[in-house]
N, C-alpha and C positions, 0 to 999 in steps of 0.2 A: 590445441587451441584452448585457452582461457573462457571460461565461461561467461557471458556479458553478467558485467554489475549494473542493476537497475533499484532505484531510491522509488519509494512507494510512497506518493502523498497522501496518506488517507484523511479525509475533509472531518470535520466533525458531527457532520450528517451520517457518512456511514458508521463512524463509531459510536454514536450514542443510539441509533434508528434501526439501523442494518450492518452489527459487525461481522455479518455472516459474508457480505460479500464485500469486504477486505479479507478475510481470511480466504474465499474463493478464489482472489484475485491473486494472495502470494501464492496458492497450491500453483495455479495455472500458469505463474510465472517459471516457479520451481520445475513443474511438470516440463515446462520449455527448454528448462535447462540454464534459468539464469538463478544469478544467486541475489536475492532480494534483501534486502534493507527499507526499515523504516527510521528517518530521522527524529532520532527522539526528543528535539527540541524545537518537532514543528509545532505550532501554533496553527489556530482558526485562520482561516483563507478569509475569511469573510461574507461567503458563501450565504450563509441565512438572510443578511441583510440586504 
């Protein structure tokens, strides 16, 4: 069986504040056993405002 592919949104909160837990977040995915991707042409969610 295929490992699940799972897209990681990381907000601009955690990358500028806490990239510690995006990096957390793919170990733990990895650790699961999926294989993680970040879309590199995501953009701010909007989230601060």
């Amino acid at each position: 069986m295929a490992s699940p592919r799972v897209a990681l949104f990381v907000t601009c909160l955690v990358d500028i504040h806490r990239p510690a837990v995006g990096f957390a977040a793919i170990r733990l995915l990895e650790e699961a056993g999926c294989r993680v991707e970040v879309p590199p042409a995501q953009t701010c969610c909007g989230q601060p405002a």
